[in-house]
N, C-alpha and C positions, 0 to 999 in steps of 0.2 A: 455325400462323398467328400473326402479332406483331400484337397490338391496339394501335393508337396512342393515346398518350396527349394528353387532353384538352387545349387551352391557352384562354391566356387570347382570343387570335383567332377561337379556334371560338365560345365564349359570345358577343361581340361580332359575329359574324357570323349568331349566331341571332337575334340581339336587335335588330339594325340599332343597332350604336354604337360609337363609335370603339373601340378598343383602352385605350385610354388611359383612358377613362371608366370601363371596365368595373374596370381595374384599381384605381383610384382606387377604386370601389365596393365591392372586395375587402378593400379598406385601411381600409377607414372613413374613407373621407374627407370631411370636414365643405362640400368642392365640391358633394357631390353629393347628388342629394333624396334623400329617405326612400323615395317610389316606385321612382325606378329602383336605388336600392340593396336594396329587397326582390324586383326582379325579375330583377337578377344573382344574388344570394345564391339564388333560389328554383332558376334553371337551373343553378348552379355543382353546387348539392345533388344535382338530379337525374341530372348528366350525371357525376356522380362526381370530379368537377373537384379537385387536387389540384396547389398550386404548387410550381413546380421550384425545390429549396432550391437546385440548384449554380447553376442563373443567377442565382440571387437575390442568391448568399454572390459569384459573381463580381462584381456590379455593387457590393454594400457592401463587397467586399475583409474579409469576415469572414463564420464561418459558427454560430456561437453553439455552436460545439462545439470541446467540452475531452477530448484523450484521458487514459486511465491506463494505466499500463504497469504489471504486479503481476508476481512471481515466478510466483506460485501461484495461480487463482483458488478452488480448494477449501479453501486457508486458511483459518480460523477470522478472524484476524488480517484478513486481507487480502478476504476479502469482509465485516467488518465496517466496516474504510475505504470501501469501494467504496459502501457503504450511504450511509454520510456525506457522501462528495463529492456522488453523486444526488440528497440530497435538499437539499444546498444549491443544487447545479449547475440541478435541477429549479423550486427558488422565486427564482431569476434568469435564469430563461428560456433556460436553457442545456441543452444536448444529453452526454450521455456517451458515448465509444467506449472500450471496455476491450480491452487486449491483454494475452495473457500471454506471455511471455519462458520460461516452464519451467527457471526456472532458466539459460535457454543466452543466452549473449552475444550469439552472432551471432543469433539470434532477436531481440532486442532491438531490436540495430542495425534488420533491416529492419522492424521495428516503429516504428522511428523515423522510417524515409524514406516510409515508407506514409503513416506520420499529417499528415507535411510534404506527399505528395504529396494530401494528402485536403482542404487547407488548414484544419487547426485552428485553432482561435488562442490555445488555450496548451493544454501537454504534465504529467500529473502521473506519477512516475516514483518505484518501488522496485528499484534497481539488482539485475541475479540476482546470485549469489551468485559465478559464471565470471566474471565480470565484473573485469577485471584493471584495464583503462584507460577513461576515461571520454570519450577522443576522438568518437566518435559519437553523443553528447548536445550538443556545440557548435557541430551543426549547427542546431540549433533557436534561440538567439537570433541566431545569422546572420540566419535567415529570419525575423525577426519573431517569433519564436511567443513567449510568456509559458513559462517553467521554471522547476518549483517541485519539489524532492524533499522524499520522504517516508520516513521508518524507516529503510531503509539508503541512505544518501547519498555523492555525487559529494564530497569534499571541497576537493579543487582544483577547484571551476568554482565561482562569484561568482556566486550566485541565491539566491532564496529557499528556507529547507528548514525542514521539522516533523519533530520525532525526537523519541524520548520518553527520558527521562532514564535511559539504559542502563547506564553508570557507577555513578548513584547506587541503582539496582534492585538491582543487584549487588553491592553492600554490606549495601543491607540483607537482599536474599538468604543472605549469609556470615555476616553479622553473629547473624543468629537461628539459623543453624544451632550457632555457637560457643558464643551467650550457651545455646542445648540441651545444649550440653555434650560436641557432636562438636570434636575437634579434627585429625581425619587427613579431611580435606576435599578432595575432586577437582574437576575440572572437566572438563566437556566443552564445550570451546571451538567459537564456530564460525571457520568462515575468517577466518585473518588479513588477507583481502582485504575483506571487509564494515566497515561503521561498526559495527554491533553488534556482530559477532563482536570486534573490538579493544575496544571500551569496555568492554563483559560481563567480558574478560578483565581488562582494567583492575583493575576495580571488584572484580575477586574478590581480586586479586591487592594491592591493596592494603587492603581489609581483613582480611588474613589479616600482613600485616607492621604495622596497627595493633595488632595483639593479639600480636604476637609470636612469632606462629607460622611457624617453616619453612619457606622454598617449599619443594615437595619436585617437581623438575622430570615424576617419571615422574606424576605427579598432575595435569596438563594435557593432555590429550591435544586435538589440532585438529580437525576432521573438516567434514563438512555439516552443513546443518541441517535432515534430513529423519529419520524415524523408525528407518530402516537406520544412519545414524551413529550413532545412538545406541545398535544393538545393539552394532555393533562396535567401539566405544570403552570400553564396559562390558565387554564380554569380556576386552579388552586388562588392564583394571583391575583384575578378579574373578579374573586370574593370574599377576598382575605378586608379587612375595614379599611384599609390605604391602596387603592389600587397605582398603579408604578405610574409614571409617564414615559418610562421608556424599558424597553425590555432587551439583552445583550442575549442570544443562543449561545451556546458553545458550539454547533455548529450548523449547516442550513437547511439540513434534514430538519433539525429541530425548530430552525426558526418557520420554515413553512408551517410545519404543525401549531407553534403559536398566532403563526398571520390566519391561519383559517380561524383560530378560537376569537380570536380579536375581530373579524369580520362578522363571526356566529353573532356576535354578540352586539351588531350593528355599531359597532365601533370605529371612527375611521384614521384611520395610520397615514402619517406622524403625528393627527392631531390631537386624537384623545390619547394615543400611544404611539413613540416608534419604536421601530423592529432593526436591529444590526444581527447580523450570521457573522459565518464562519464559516469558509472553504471556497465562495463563486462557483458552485454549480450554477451546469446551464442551465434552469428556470428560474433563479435567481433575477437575474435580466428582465426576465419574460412576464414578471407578476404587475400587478397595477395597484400601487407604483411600486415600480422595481425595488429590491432588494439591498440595502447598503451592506457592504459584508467586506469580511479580508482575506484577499486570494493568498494562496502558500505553495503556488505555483507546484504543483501534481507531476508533472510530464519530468519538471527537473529535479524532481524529487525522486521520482525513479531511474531518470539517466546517472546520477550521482549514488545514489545505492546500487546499481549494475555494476557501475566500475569501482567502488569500492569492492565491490562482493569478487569481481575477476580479479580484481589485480592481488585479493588474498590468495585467491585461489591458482592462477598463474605466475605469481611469485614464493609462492607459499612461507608467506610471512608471520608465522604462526608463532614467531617469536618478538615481533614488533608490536609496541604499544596500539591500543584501542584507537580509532580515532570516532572523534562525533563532529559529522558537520551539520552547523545550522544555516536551514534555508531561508531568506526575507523573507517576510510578511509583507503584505501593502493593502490598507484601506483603502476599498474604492465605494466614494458616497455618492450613494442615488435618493429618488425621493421616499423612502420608507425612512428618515428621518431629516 
């Protein structure tokens, strides 16, 4: 049996008053007395009364809701953003819808035409990692919607983005494992198709030619950036004729999956090898011995992509230049080197 839902004609109809009054009285509207705004509000409560946001968001041509697109929601990383945009999105009277992509492209896409067909009014967006072209992200400012990336970004499309200083993380990731006294240093890179995986790679790769040191090509290896990349890139590494003394993840997902192939393999970290990450998830801390890695600060990564994203969208400055802001990095060294 479908129960129907309450409107505002039924209140008005129990009450003897226009439609329009009733509504007004829902709104607080300074029309109308205190009495009959205590005698809507009293039947609205009892009758379970609840307004219909799509007619509402139809009539304003807006619906106070901002989706996110994440790779991963079980992220460390990525539900610490998710925290930040909330609780910006929530003290501006804003709605969140979270989608996750799983890493898959085409997931993405129709995460995109849903959110369009949902009418949001602006999109915040971690591109997966499959993710080759960025052609079905420019269907959102067609439509009006506000688009703002975060962490790994669209580079060719002209919008707002927040990414935390990947490059410079990654130096001084390299930088402390050298000035330790490692000098056969790998990397496990992520996709050359991400912003982070090319910066990371960057960043390693040029502090390693500030000091002097070799590239030594079999010392890169590409991969994902999930915990399985990281066994078997470490594998790759642990039987190549030079094994590293020190190994850089692109990030901690991945460095766990090398710390377990380097223990498989009764090895023991820093001293046959150490391990630096990338991003301070919480098990990071928690491993024996902890994790050296560089936070990029998550929470404020998403508070700063919420209000870029609103203030496109509540000012509509659709004709204001791009902005990119970059968030610090900071190495924090524990004993995995």
């Amino acid at each position: 049996m479908t129960v129907r839902q309450i409107t505002v004609k039924d209140i008005a109809g129990k009450l003897r008053l226009h439609y329009t009054t009733v509504s007004k009285a829902l709104r607080d509207h300074p029309d109308i007395s205190p009495d009959t705004k205590h005698r809507v509000l009293s039947l609205a409560k009892e009758l379970d009364y609840h307004p219909n946001s799509i007619a509402k968001s139809l009539k304003k041509q807006a619906t106070s809701t901002i989706g996110i697109i994440v790779p991963l929601i079980k992220n460390d990383f990525f539900s610490a953003v998710i925290s930040g945009v909330e609780e910006v999105a929530y003290g501006r009277g804003f709605n969140t819808v979270v989608c996750q992509s799983n890493e898959n492209s085409d997931r993405e896409a129709i995460h995109v035409r849903t959110l369009i067909s949902n009418r949001v009014d602006g999109v915040l967006v971690s591109v997966a990692q499959t993710s080759t072209s960025c052609d079905h992200f420019r269907a959102l400012p067609k439509q009006g919607i506000a688009l703002v990336f975060f962490d790994r970004v669209c580079e060719d499309i002209n919008t707002d983005k927040v990414v935390a200083d990947d490059f410079g993380g990654a130096v001084q990731a390299v930088r402390h494992l050298i000035q330790s006294g490692y000098k056969k240093v790998a990397h496990i890179a992520g996709p050359k198709s991400t912003s982070i995986g090319r910066d990371r790679c960057k960043g390693y790769v040029n502090e390693l030619k500030q000091n002097k040191i070799q590239i030594n090509p079999e010392f890169i290896i590409y991969g994902g950036l999930q915990e399985d990349d990281g066994v078997v890139a470490t594998r790759k590494l642990l039987s190549s004729s030079t094994i590293p003394e020190a190994i850089f993840a692109v990030n901690d997902p991945v460095a766990l999956g090398a710390y377990k192939e380097i223990k498989r393999n009764a090895l023991n970290i820093p001293k046959d090898v150490a391990l630096v990450g990338f991003g301070n998830n919480t098990l990071s801390s928690y491993l024996d011995p902890p994790l050296t890695t560089v936070t990029q600060s998550p929470y404020e990564q998403g508070k700063a992509a919420a209000n870029m994203l609103l203030k496109r969208i509540e000012n509509s400055q659709s004709g204001n230049p791009s902005e990119v802001k970059v968030v610090e990095t900071k190495l924090i060294i524990r004993k995995s080197t």
